[in-house]
C-alpha positions in Angstrom: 53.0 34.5 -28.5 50.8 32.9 -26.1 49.6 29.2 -26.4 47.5 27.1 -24.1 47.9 23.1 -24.6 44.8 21.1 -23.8 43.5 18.4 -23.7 40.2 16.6 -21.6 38.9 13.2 -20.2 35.2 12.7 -20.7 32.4 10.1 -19.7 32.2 9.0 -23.4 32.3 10.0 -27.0 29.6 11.9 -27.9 27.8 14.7 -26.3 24.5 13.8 -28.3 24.8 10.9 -26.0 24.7 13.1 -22.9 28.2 12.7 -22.1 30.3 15.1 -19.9 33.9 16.2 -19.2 35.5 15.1 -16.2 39.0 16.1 -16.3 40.8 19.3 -18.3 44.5 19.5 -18.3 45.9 23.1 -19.8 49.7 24.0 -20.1 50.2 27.4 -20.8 53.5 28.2 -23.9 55.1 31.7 -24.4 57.4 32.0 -27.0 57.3 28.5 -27.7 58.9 27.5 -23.7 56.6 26.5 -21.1 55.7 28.7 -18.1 55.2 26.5 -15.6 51.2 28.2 -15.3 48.9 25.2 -15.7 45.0 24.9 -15.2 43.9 21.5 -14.0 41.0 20.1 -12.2 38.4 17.1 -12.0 34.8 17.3 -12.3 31.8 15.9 -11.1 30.0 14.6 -14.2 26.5 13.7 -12.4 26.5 11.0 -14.4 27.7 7.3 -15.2 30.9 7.0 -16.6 31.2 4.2 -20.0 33.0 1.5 -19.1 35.0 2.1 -22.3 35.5 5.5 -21.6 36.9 4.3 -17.7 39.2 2.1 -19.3 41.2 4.7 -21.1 41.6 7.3 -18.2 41.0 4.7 -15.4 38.7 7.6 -13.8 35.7 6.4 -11.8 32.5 8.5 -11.1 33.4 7.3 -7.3 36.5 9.2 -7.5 34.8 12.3 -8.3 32.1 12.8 -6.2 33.6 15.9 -3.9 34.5 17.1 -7.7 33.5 20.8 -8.3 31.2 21.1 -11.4 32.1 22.8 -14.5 30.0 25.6 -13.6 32.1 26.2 -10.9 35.4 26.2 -12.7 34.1 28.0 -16.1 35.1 31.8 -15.0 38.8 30.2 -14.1 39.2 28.5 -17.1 38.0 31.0 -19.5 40.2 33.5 -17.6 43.2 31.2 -18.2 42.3 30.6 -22.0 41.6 33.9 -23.2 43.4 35.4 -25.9 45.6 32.8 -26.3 46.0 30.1 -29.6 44.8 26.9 -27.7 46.7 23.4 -29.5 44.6 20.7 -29.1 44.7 17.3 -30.9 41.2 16.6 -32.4 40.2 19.9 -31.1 36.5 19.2 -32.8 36.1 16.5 -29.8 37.8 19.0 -26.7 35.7 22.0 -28.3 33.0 20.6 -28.4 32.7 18.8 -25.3 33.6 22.7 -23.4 31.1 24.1 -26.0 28.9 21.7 -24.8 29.1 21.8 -20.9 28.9 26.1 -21.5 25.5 25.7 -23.4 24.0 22.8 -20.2 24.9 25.8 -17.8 23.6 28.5 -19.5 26.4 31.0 -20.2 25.7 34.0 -22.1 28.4 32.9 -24.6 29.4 29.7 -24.9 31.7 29.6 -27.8 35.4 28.9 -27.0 36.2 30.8 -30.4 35.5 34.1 -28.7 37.6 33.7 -26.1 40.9 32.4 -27.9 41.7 30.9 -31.4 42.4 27.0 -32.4 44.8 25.3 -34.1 44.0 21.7 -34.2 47.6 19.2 -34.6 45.4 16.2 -35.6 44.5 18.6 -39.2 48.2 19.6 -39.1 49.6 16.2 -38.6 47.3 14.7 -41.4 48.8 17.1 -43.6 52.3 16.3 -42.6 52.0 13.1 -43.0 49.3 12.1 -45.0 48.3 8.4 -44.9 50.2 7.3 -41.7 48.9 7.3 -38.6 48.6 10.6 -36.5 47.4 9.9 -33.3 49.0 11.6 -30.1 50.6 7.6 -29.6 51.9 7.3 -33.1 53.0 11.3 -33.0 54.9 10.6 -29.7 56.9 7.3 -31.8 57.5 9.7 -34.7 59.1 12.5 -32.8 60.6 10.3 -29.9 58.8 11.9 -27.1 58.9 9.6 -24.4 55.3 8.5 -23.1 56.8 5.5 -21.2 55.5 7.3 -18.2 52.0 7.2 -18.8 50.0 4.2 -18.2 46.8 6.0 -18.6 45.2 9.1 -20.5 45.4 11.9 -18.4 44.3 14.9 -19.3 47.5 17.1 -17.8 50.0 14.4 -18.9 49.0 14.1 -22.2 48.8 17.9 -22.1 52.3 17.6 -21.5 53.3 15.4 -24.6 51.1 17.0 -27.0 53.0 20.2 -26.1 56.4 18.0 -27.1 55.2 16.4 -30.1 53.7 20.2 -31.6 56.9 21.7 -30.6 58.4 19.1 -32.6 56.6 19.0 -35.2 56.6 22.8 -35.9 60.4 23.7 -36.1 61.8 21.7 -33.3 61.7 23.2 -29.4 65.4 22.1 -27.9 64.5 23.3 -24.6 61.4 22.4 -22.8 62.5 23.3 -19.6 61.5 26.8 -17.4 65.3 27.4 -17.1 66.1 30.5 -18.7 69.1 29.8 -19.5 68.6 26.4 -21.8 69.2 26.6 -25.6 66.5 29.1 -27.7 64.1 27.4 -29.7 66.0 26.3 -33.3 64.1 28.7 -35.4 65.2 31.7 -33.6 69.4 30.9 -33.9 69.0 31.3 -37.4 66.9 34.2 -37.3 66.9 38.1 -38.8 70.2 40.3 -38.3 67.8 42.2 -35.4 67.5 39.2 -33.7 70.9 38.5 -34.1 73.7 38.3 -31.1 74.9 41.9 -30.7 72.6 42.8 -34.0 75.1 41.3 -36.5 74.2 39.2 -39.5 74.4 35.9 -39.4 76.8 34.8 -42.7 75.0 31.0 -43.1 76.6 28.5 -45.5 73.8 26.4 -47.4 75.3 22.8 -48.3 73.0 21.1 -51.0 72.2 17.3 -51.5 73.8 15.5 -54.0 71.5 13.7 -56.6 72.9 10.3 -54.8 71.7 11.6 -51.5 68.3 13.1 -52.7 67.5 9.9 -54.2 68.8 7.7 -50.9 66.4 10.2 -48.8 63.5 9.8 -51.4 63.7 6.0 -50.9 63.9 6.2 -47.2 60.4 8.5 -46.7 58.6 5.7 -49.3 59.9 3.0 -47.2 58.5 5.0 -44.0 55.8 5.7 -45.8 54.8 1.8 -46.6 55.5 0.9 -43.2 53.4 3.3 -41.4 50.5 3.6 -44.2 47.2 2.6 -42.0 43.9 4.6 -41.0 44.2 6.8 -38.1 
């Protein structure tokens, strides 16, 4: 299974406002490991950047004036995303934006759906954990992935976590390192006899909760639940 992680830095919020992208960040997943194949760039935006916007990525419009244009990148990109599923947190705002920049251009077909399927972790993590806060921030606290690195959005490093957290949150990835020979993903050690060592069966033992510990766990998630119950 291929997956491509993205995520983008734009001018601003809305493209009804006549904002652009100015940075995509793409991580590529197979089988649930990263690759090490990434697609990143800048772009020129012809355009002012909101102050708002600059403060979140700390990108300037100075810093981007040898920046190629998204016209100039779109065959690479669209190369690198094809036929994959891409995982992109608020994909409606990334999607839109690359939607967007394909219709200002002119291309012939500028919807990312026929190139490659979505799954959006924002949707997922709302129905995870409905009521608490699910933003790529809060997700990173709730699965421990260490952000402490980042002082800034950037589009490749927050790539990078997203790609953590959705490993996390979808079965638990214990190896995100290229190394071959790191521990499997979780869900494949206790997988089907065929993808068993040597093609034996694995004999698992199933220990139940006791009523005392259901009820101890119950009370922990409401308590969690309180705690972290705010918009997103």
């Amino acid at each position: 299974m291929r997956q491509i992680v993205l995520d983008t830095e734009t001018t601003g919020l809305a493209t009804s406002h006549g904002h652009r992208i100015i940075e995509i960040g793409c991580l590529e997943l197979v089988n649930r490991r990263l690759t090490g194949r990434e697609f990143h760039c800048f772009l020129n935006p012809d355009r002012d950047i909101d102050e708002g916007a600059q403060s979140v990525h700390g990108i300037s419009r100075e810093d981007l004036e040898t920046a190629p244009r998204f016209s100039e990148i779109v065959d690479e990109l669209l190369e690198f995303l094809s036929d994959a599923e891409l995982v992109i947190h608020n994909a409606d705002f990334d999607v839109g934006f690359i939607e967007h920049e394909m219709t200002l251009m002119g291309h012939a077909q500028p919807k990312v759906t026929d190139y490659a399927t979505v799954l959006d972790t924002l949707a997922l993590a709302r129905k995870m954990h409905p009521g608490q806060r699910n933003s790529l921030d809060a997700l990173c606290k709730r699965y421990e992935v260490d952000a402490s690195k980042r002082s800034v959005h950037g589009a490749l490093i927050d790539a990078e976590l997203l790609a953590r957290v959705y490993l996390a949150m979808t079965g638990g990835q214990t190896a995100m390192s290229l190394d071959a020979d790191v521990a499997a993903p979780l869900e494949n050690v206790a997988g089907a006899s065929a993808g068993a060592p040597n093609g034996r069966d694995l004999n698992l033992v199933v220990i139940s909760a006791t009523d005392e510990e259901a009820a101890a766990h119950e009370a922990i998630l409401e308590k969690i639940a309180r705690i972290g119950h705010s918009p997103d």
